[in-house]
Biopython code that builds the backbone (N, CA, C, O; Angstrom):
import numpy as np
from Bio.PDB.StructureBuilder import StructureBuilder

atoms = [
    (1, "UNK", "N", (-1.248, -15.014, 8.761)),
    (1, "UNK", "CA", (-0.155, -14.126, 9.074)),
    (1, "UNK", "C", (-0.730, -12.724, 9.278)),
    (1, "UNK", "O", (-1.752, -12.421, 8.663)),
    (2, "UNK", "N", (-0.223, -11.965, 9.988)),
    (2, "UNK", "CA", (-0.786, -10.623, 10.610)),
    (2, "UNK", "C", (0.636, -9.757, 9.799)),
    (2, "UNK", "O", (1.852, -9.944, 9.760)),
    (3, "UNK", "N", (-0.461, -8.608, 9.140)),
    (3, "UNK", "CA", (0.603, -7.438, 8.843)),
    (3, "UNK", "C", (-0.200, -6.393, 9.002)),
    (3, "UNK", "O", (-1.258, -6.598, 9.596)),
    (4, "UNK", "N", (0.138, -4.880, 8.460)),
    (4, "UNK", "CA", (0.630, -4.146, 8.403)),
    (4, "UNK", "C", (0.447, -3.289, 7.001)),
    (4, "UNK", "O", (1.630, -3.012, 6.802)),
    (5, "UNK", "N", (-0.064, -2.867, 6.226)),
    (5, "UNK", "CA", (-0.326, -1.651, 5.632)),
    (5, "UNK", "C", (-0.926, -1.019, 5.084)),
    (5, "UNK", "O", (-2.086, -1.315, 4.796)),
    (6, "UNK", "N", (-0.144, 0.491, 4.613)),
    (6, "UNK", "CA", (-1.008, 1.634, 4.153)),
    (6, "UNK", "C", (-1.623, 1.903, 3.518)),
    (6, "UNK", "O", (-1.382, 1.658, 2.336)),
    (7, "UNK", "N", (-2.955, 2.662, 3.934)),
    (7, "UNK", "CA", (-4.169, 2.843, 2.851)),
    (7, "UNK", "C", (-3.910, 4.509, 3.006)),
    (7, "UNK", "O", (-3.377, 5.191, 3.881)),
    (8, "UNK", "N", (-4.573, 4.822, 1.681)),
    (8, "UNK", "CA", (-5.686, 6.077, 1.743)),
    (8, "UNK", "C", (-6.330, 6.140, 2.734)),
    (8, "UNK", "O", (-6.727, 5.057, 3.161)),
    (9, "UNK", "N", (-6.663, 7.246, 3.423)),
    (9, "UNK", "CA", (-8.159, 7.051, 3.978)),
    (9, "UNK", "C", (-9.166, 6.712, 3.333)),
    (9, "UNK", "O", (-9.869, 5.823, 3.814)),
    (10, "UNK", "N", (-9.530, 7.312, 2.066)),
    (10, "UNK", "CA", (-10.654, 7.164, 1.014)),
    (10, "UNK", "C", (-10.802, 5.785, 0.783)),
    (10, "UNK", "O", (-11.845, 5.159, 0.969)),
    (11, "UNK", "N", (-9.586, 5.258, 0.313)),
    (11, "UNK", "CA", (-9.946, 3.828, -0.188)),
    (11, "UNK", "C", (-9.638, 2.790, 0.771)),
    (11, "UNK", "O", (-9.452, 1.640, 0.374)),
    (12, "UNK", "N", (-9.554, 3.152, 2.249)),
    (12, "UNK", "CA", (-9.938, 2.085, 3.030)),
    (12, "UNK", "C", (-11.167, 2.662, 3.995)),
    (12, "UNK", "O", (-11.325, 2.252, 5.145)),
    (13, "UNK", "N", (-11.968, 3.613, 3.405)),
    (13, "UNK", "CA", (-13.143, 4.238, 3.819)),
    (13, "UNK", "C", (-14.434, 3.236, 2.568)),
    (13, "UNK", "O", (-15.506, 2.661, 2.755)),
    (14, "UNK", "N", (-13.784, 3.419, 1.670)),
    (14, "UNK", "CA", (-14.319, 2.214, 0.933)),
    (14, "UNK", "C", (-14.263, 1.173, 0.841)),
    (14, "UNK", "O", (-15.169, 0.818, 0.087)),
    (15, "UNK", "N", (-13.519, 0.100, 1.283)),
    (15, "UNK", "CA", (-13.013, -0.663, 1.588)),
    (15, "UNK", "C", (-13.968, -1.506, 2.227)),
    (15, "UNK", "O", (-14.588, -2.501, 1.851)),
    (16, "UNK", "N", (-13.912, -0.534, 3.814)),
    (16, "UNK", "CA", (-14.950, -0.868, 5.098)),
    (16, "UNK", "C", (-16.589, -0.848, 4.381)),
    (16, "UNK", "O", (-17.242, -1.870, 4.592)),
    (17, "UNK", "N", (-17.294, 0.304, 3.520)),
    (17, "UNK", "CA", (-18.086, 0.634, 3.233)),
    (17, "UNK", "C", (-18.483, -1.118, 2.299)),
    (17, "UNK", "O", (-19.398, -1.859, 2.660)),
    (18, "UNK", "N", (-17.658, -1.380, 1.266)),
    (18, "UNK", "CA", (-17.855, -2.369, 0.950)),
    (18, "UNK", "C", (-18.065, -3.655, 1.464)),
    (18, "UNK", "O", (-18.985, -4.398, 1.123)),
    (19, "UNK", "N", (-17.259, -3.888, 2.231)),
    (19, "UNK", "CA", (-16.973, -5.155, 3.005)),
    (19, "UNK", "C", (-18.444, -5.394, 3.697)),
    (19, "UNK", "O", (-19.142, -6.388, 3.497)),
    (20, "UNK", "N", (-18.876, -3.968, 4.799)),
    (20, "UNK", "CA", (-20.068, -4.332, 5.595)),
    (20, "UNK", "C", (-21.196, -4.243, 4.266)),
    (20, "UNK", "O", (-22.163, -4.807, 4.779)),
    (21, "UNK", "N", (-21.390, -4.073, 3.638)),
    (21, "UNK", "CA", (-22.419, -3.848, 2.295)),
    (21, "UNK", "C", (-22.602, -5.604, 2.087)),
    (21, "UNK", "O", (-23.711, -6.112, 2.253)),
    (22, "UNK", "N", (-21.507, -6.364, 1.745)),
    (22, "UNK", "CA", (-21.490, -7.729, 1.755)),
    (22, "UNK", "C", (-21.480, -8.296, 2.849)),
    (22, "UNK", "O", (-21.497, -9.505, 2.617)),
    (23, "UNK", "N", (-21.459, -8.071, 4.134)),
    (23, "UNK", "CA", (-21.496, -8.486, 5.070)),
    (23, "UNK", "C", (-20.499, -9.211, 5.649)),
    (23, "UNK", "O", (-20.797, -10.213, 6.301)),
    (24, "UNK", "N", (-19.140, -8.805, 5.496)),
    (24, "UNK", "CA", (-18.293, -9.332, 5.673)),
    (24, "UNK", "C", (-17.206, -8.377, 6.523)),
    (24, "UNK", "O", (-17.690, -7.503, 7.241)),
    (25, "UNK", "N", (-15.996, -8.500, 6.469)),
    (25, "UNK", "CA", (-14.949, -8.484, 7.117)),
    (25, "UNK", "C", (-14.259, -7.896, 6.456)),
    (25, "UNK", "O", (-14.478, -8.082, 5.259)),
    (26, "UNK", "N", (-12.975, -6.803, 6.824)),
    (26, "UNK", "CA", (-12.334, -5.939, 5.981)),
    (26, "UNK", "C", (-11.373, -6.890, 5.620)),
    (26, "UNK", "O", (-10.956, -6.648, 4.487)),
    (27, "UNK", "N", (-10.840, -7.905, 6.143)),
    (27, "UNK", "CA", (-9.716, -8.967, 6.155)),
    (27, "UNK", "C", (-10.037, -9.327, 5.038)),
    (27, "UNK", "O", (-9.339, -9.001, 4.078)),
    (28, "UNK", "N", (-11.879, -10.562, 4.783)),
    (28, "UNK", "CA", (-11.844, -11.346, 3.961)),
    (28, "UNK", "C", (-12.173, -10.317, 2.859)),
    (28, "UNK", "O", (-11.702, -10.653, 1.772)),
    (29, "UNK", "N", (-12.663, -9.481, 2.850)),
    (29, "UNK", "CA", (-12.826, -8.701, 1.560)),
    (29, "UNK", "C", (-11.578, -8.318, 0.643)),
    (29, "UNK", "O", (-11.492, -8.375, -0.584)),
    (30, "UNK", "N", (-10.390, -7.807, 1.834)),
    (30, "UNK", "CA", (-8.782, -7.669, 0.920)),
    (30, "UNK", "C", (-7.968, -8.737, 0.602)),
    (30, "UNK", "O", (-7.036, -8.770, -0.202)),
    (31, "UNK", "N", (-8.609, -9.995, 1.628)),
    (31, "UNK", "CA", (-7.759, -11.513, 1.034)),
    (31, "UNK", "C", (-8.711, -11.817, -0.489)),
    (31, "UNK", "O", (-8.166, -12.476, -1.376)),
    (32, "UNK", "N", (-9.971, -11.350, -0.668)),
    (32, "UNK", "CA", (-10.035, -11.882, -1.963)),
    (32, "UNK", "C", (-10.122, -11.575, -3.144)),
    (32, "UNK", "O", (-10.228, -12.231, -4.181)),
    (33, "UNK", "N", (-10.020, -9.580, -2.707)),
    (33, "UNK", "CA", (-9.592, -8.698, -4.038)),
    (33, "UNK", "C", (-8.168, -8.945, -3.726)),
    (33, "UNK", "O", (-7.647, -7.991, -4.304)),
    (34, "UNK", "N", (-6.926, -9.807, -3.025)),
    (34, "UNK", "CA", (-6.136, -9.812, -3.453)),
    (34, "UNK", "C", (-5.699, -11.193, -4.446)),
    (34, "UNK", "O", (-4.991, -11.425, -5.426)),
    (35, "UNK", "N", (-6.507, -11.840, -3.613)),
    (35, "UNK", "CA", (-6.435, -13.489, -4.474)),
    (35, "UNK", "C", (-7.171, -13.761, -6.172)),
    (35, "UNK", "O", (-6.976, -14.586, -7.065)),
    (36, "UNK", "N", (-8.075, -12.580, -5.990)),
    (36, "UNK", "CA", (-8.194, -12.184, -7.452)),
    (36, "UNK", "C", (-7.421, -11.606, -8.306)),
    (36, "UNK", "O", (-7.565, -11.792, -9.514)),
    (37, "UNK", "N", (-6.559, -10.880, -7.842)),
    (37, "UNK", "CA", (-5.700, -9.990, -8.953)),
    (37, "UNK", "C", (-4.597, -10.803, -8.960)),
    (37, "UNK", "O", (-3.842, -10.368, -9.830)),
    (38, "UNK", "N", (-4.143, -11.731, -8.444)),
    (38, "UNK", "CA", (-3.216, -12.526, -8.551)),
    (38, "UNK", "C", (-3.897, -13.815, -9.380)),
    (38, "UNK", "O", (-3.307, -14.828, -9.756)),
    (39, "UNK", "N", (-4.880, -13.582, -9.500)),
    (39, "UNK", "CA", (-5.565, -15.114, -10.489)),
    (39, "UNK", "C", (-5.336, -14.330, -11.851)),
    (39, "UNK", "O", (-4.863, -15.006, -12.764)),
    (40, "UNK", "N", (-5.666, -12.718, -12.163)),
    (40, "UNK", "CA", (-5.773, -12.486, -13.453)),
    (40, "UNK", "C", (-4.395, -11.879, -13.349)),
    (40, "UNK", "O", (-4.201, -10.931, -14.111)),
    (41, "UNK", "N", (-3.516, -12.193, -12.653)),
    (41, "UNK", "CA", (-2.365, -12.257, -13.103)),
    (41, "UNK", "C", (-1.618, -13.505, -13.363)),
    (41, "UNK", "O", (-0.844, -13.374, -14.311)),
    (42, "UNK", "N", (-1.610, -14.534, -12.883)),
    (42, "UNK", "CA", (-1.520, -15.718, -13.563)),
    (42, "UNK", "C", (-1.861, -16.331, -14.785)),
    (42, "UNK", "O", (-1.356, -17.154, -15.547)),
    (43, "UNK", "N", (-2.868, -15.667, -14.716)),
    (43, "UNK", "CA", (-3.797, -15.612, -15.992)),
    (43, "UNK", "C", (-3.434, -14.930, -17.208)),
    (43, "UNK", "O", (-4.016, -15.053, -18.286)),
    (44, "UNK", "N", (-2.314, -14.114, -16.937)),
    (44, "UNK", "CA", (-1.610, -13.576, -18.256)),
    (44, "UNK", "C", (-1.981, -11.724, -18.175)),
    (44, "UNK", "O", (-1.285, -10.772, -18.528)),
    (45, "UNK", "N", (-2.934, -11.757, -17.748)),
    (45, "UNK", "CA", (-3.875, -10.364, -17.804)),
    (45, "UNK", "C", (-2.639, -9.171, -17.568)),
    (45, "UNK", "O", (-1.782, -9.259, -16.690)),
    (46, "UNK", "N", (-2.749, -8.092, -18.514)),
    (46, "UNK", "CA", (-2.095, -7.105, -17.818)),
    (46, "UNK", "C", (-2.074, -6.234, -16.520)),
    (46, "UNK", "O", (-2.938, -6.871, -15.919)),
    (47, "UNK", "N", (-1.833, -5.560, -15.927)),
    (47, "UNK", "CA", (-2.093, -5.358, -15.014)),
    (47, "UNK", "C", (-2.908, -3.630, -15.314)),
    (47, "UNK", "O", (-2.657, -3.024, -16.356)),
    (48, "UNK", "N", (-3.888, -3.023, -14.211)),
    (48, "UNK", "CA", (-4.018, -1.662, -14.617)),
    (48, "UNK", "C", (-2.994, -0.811, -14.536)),
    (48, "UNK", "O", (-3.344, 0.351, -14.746)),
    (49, "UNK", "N", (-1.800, -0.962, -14.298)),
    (49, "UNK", "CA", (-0.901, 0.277, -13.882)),
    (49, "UNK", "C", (0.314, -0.336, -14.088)),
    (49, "UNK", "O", (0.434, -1.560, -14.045)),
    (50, "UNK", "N", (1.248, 0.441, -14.313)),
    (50, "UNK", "CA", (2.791, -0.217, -14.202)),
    (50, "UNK", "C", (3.575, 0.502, -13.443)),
    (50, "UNK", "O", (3.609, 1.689, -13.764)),
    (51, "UNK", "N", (4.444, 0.092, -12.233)),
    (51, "UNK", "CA", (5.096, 0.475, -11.479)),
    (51, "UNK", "C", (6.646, 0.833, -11.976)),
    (51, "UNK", "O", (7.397, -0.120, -12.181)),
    (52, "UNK", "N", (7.032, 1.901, -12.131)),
    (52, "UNK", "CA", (8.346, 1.505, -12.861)),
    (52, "UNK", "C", (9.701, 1.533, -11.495)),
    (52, "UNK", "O", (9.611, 2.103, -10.407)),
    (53, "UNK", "N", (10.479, 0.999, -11.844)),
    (53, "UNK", "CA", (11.206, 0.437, -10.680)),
    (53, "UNK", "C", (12.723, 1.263, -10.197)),
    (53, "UNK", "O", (13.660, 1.358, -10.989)),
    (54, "UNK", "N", (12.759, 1.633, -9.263)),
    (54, "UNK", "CA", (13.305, 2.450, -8.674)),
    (54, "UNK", "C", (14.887, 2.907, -9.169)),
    (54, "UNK", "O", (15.821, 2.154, -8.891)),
    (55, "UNK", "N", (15.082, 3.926, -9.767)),
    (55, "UNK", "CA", (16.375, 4.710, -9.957)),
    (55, "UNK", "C", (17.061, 5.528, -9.394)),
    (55, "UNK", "O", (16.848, 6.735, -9.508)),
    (56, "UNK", "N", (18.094, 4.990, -8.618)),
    (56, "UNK", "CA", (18.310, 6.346, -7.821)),
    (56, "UNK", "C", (20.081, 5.677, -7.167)),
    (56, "UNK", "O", (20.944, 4.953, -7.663)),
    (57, "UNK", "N", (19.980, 6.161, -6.289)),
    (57, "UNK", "CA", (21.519, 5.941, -5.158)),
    (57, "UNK", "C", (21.431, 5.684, -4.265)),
    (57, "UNK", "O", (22.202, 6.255, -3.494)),
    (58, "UNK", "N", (20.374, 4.569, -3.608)),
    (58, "UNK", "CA", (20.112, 3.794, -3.199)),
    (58, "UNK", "C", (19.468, 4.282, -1.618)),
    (58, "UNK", "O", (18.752, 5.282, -1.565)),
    (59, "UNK", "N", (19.751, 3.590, -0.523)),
    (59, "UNK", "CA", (18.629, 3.980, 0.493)),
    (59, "UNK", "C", (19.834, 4.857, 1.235)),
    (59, "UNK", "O", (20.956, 4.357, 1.313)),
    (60, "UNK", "N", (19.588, 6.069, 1.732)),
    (60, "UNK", "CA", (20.062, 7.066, 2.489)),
    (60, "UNK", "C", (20.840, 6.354, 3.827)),
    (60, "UNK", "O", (20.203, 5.494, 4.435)),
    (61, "UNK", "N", (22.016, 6.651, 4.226)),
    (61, "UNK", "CA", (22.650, 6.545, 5.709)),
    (61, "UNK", "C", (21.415, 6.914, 6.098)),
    (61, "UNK", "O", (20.586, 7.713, 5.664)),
    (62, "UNK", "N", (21.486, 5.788, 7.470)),
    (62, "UNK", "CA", (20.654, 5.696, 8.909)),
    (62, "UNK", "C", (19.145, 5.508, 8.648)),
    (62, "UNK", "O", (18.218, 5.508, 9.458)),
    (63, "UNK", "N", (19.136, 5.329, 7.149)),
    (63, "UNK", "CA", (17.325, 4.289, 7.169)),
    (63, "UNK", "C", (17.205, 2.881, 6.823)),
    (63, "UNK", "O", (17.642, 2.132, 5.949)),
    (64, "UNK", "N", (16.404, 2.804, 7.897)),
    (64, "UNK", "CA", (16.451, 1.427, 8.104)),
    (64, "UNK", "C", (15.141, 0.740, 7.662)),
    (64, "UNK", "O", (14.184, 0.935, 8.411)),
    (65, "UNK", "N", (14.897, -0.172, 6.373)),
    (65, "UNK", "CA", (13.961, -0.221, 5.440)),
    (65, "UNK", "C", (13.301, -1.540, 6.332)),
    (65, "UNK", "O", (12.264, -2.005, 5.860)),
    (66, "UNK", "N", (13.834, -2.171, 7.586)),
    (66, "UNK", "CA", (12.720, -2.779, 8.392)),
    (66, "UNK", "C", (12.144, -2.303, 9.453)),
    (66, "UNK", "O", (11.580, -3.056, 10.248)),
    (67, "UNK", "N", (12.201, -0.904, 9.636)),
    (67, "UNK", "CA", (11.172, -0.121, 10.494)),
    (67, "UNK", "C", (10.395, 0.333, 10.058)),
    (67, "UNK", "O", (10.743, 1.366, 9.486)),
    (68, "UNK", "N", (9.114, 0.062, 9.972)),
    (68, "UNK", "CA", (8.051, 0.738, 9.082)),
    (68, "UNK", "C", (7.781, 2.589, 9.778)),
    (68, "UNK", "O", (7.888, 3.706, 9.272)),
    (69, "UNK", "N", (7.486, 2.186, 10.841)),
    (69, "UNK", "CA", (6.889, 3.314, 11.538)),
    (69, "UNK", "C", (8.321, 4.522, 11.336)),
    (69, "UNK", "O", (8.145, 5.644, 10.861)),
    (70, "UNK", "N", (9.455, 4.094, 11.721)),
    (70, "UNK", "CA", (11.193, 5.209, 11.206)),
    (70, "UNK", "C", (10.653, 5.644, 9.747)),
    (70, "UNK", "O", (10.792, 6.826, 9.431)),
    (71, "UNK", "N", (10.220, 5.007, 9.105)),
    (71, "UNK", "CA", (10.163, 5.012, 7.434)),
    (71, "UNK", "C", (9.309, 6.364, 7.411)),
    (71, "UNK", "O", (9.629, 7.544, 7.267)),
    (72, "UNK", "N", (7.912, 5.613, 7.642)),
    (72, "UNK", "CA", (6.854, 6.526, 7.599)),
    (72, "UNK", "C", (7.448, 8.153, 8.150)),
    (72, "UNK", "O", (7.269, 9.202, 7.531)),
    (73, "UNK", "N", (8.096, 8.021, 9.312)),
    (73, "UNK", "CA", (8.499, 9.352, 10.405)),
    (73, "UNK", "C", (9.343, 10.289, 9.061)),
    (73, "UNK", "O", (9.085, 11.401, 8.599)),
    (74, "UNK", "N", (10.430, 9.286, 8.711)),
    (74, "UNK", "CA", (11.273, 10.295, 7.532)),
    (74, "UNK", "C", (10.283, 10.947, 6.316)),
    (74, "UNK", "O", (10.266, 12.062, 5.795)),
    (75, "UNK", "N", (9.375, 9.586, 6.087)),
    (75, "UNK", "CA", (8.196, 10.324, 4.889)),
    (75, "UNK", "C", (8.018, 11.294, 5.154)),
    (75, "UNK", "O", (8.634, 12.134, 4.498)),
    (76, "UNK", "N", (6.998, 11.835, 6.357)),
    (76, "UNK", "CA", (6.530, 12.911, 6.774)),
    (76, "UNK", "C", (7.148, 14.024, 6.888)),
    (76, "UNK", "O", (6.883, 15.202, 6.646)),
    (77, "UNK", "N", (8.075, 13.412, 7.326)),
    (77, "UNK", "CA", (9.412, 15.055, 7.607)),
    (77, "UNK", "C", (9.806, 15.507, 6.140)),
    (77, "UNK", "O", (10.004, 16.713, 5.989)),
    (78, "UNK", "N", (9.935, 14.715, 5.102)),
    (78, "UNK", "CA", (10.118, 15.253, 4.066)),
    (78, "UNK", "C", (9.050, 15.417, 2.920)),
    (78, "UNK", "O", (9.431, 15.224, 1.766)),
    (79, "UNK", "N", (7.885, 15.722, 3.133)),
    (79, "UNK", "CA", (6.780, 16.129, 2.730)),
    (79, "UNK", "C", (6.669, 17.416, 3.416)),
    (79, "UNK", "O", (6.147, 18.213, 2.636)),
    (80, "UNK", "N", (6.906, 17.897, 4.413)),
    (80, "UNK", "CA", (7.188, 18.858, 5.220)),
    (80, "UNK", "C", (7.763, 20.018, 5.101)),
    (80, "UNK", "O", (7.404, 21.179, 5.297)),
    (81, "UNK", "N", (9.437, 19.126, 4.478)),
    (81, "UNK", "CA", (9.832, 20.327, 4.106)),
    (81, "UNK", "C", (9.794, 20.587, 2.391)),
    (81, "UNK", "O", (10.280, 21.589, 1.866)),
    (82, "UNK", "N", (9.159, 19.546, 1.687)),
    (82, "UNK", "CA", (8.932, 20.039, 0.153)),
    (82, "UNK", "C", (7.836, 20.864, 0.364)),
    (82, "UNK", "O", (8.008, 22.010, -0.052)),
    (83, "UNK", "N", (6.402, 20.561, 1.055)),
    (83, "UNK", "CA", (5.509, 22.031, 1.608)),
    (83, "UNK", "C", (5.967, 23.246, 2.086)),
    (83, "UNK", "O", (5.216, 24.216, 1.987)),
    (84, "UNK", "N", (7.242, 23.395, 2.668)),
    (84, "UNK", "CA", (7.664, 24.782, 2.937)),
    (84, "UNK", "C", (8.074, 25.396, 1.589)),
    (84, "UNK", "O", (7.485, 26.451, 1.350)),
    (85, "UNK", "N", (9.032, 24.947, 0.559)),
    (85, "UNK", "CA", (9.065, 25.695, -0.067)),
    (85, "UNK", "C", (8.898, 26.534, -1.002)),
    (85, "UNK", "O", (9.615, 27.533, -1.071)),
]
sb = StructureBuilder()
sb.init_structure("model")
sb.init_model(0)
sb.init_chain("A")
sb.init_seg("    ")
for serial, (resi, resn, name, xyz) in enumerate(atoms, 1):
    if name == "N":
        sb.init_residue(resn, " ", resi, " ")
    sb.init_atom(name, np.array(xyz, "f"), 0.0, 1.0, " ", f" {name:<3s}", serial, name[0])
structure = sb.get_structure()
């Protein structure tokens, strides 16, 4: 399946750096740091971080949470204007 997402620059600057170091592929390198963290999560393991889960009033009139690229556009604009003030 083909997707779609966002890195850091840094840590998909590392990413690449790693992958060609092993000689591999940025694909198989993130299919198997992902198939790993899902083993030591099966595995019971805690995780490093905890995400805590969203509180609020839900998604704003006129966004539409299956357009990635609309999404991203509103991100930006409102990083924008929290930098102005």
């Amino acid at each position: 399946m083909r997707t779609t997402i966002n890195l850091p620059d840094e840590l998909y600057g590392e990413v690449r750096r790693r992958a060609a170091d092993e000689g591999r592929t940025v694909t198989s390198f993130l299919e198997q740091a992902l198939r790993a963290a899902l083993a030591r999560h099966e595995a019971g393991e805690k995780p490093p971080f905890v995400i805590d889960p969203f509180v609020g009033d839900g998604v704003l009139p006129g966004v539409d949470l299956n357009n990635s690229a609309a999404l991203l556009e509103l991100m930006e604009e409102d990083l924008d204007v929290d930098s102005r003030r």
